[in-house]
FILUMGU-949378 format. One record per residue (C-alpha): y, x, z. Coordinates in steps of 0.2 Angstrom, whole numbers, plus 2048, in hexadecimal, padded with zeros to 3 digits. Example, Ala and Ser with C-alpha at 12.3 -4.5 7.8 and 13.67 -1.06 7.14 Angstrom:
BEGIN
7EA83E827
7FB844824
// end
This chain:
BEGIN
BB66D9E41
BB66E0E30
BAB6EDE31
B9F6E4E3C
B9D6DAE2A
B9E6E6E20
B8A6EAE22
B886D8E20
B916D7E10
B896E8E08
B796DFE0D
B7D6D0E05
B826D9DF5
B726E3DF3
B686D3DF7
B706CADE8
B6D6DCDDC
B5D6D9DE2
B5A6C7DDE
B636CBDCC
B586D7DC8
B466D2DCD
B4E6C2DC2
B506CDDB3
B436DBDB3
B376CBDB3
B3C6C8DA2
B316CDD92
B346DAD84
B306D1D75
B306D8D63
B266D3D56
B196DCD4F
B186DDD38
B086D9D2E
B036C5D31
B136BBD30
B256BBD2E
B2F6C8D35
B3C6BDD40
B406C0D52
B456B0D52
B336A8D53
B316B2D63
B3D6ABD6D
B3D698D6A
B44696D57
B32690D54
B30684D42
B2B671D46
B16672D49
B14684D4D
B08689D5A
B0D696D69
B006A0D71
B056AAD7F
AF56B9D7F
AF16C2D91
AE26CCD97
ADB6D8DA3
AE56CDDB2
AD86D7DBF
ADB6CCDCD
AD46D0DDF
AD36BEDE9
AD16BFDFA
ACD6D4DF9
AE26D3DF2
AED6DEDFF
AFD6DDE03
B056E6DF4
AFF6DBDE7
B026CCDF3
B136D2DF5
B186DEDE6
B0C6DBDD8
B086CADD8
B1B6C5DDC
B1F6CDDCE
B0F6C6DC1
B156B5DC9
B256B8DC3
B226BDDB0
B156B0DAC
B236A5DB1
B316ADDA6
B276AFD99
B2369CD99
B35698D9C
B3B6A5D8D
B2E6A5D7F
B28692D83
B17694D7E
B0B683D7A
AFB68DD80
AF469DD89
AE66A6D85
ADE6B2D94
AD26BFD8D
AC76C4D99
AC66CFDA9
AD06C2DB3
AC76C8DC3
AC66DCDC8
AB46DBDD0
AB16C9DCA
A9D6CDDC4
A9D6D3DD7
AA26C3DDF
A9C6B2DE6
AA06A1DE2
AAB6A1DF1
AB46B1DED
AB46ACDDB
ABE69BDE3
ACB6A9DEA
ACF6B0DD8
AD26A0DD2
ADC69BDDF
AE66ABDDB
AE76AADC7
AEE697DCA
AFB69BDD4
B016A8DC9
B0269DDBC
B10693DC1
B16688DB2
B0668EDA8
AFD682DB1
B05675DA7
AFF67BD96
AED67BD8E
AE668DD94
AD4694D91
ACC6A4D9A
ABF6AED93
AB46BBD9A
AB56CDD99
AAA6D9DA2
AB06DBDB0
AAE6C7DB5
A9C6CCDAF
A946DADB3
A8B6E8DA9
A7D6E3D9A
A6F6E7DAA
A756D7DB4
A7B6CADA7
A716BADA9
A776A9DAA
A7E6ACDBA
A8A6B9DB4
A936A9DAA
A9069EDBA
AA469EDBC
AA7697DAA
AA6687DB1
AB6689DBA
AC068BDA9
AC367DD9C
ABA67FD8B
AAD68AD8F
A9B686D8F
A8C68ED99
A8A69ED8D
A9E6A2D8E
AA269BD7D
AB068ED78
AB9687D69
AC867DD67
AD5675D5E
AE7673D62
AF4670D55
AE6670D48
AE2684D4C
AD2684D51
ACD694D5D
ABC69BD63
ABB6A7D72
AA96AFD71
AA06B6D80
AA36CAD7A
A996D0D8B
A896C8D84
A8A6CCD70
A8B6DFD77
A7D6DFD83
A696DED79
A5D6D0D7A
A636C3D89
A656B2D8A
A786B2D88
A786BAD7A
A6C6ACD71
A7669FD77
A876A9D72
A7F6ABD61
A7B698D5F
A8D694D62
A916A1D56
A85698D49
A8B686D4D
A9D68BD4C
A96695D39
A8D685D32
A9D679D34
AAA686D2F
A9D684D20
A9C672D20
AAF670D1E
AB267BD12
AA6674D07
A9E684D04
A8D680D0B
A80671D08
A7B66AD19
A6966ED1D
A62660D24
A5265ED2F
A4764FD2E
A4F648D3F
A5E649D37
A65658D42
A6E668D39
A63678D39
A6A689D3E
A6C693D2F
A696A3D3A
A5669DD36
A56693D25
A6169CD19
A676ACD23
A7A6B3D20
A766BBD10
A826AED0A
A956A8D0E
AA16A0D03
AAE6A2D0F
ABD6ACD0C
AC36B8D19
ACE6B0D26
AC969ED22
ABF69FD33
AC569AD42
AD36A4D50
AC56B0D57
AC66B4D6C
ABD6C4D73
ABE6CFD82
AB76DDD79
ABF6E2D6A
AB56E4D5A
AAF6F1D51
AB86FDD45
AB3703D37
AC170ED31
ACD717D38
ADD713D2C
ADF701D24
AEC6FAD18
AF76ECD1A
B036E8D0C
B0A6F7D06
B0A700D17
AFC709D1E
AF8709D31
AEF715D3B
AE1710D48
AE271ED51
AEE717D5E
AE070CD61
AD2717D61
ADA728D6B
AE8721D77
ADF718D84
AE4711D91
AE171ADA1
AD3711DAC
ADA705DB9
AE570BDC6
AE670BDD6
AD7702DE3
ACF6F6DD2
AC7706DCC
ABE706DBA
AB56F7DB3
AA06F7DAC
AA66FCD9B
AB370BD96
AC4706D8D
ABD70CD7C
AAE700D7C
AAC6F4D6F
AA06E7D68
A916F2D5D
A936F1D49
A876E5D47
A8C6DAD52
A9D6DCD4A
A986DBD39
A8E6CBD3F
A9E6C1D45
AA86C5D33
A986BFD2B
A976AFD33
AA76A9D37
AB66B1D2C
ABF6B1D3B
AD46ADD38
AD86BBD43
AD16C3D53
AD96C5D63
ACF6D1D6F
AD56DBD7E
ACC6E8D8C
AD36F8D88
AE36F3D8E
AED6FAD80
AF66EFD72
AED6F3D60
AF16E9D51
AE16F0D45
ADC6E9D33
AC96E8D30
AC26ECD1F
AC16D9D19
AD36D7D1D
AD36D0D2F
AE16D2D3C
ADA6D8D4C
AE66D7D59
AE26E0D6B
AEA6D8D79
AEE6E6D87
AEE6E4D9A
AFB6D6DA1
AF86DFDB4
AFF6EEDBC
AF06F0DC5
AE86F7DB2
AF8700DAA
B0C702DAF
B146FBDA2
B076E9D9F
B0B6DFD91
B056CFD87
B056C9D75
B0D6B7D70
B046B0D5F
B0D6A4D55
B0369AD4A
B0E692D3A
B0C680D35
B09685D26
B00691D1E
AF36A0D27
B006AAD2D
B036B2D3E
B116B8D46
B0D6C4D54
B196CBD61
B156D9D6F
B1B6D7D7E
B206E4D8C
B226E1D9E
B2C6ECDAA
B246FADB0
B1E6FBDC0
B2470EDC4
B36709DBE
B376F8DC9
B31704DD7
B4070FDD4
B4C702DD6
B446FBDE6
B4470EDEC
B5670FDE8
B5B700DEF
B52706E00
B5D715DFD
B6C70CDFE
B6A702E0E
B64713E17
B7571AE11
B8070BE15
B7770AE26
B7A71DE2A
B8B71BE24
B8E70AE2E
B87715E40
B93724E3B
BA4718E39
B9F712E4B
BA1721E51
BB1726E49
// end
């Protein structure tokens, strides 16, 4: 009788390990990163001061819909359900921030397709669902310069807070945030980039307004002129990072290679040379390589007109904290999916109360080679215990 339960109970056991471990490998790696706030771990995980704001930053998600097999059914998307969950339950975020790419093929899709990613992205959500979120669009939801039109943006609709050119702004916790349409300020003369560019000059002419820097140019119906047309952007009395929390897929140009901040100086070319390998496995590359980013001009046309606070940007799938000439804080978000990278990871924003300062903290995921290991191993095991089990009956 005990030996026939003995298999049972090894069973048992390595079921259990199991459980335990998926339970814990789904658990972040936070660790603050120096240069826009105060250095306390403490602020990552939950000793938060009364009024801050929490932003929980993905990107590069990659979903597949209904073309999803049974691996990331049942292995990647298991375990993408499983950190979105610990990471709300550990870092308690008040809002989350997706940066583009959240569909592998998405510029390839129909609406009824489309309907299959969302379907997926919201049920790997979990408690996220219960926070404020906003998606953007990156490239690969859109499609190359050649085939953007307005019905490139067509699934915009289906995300809160963005309008018919890909743009929002909002304000949560008196922060007040602006994702940009990055796909249409790279491509030439379209349509969606004339619209992206009049968001851009609205959201200008009342950072302007309240800062008291700028007389209101008035029209004889009453309405506010675009100063894109009446008085250019030779002027802005804005300082640097008086602007608004700035949202790109693509990341921004850079002008140099090394920058300083404080008394240490930081090299870009983490940034520049150690790109991510193209996406593995069957999601292929995207219309854009990892080292693409938004042209100088459009670049020097975003500073101009918006002092943004800081900029958050993702695509290339690596984390890269880069300080532009005028001061600004560039953070890259990298990839939150196996699908683009083997060790995904996310950034968690904390915005003070007071003050302009930013705490930013990178966060690493389990790798997807290391959890494959164990699974290995533990696959190891039962072959062992069951030859061992079939050798003890016959002794």
């Amino acid at each position: 009788m005990g030996r026939a339960l003995r298999p049972l109970l090894i069973l048992f056991v390595v079921t259990v390990a199991l459980l335990a471990y998926e339970d814990r490998v789904a658990i972040p790696s936070c660790n603050v990163v120096p240069g826009g706030g105060d250095f306390d771990e403490g602020h990552v995980h939950g000793g938060d001061r009364p009024g801050d704001l929490k932003v929980m930053l993905v990107a590069n998600l990659m979903l597949l819909g209904s073309e999803v097999g049974y691996k990331n059914t049942l292995f990647r998307d298991h375990y993408l359900s499983k950190f979105f969950k610990k990471s709300s339950e550990i870092l308690t975020p008040d809002l989350l921030l997706v940066l583009g790419d959240l569909s592998a093929r998405g510029a390839e899709l129909t609406i009824s397709e489309w309907s299959s990613v969302l379907q997926q992205f919201h049920s790997l959500l979990g408690p996220f669902l219960g926070l404020p979120f906003q998606v953007i669009l990156g490239d690969r939801d859109m499609g190359k310069c050649s085939d953007l039109n307005a019905r490139s943006v067509r699934i915009a609709r289906n995300f809160p807070g963005l309008d018919s050119a890909g743009c929002g702004a909002f304000k949560i916790s008196n922060i007040s945030f602006l994702s940009l349409n990055a796909v249409a300020l790279l491509c030439g003369n379209n349509e969606l980039r004339h619209s992206v560019e009049k968001a851009v000059e609205q959201e200008s002419i009342e950072l302007r307004m309240e800062s008291k820097h700028m007389k209101e140019v008035v029209n004889e119906s009453g309405e506010i002129r675009s100063p894109a047309s009446e008085v250019g952007w030779r002027e802005n009395a804005m300082s640097s990072g008086s602007g608004p929390v700035l949202l790109l897929h693509f990341p921004l140009h850079c002008t140099a290679k090394n920058q300083w901040r404080g008394n240490v100086k930081t090299s870009d070319s983490s940034c520049e040379n150690a790109q991510a390998s193209e996406s593995r496995g069957l999601i292929g590359a995207g219309p854009y390589a990892l080292s693409q980013t938004l042209p100088n001009n459009a670049t020097e046309y975003i500073f101009q007109a918006l002092r943004p606070r800081i900029v958050f940007s993702a695509h290339n799938h690596k984390f890269c904290d880069h300080t532009h000439p005028d001061g600004t804080r560039e953070i890259t978000v990298p990839a939150m999916s196996w699908d683009a990278r083997n060790d995904p990871g996310f950034v968690v924003a904390t915005f003070r109360s007071s003050g302009k300062a930013v705490t930013v903290s990178h966060c690493l995921l389990a790798r997807e080679s290391d959890v494959l290991v164990v699974y290995i191993s533990f696959v190891c095991v039962l072959i062992s215990v069951n030859i061992w089990v079939n050798c003890t009956k016959h002794t």
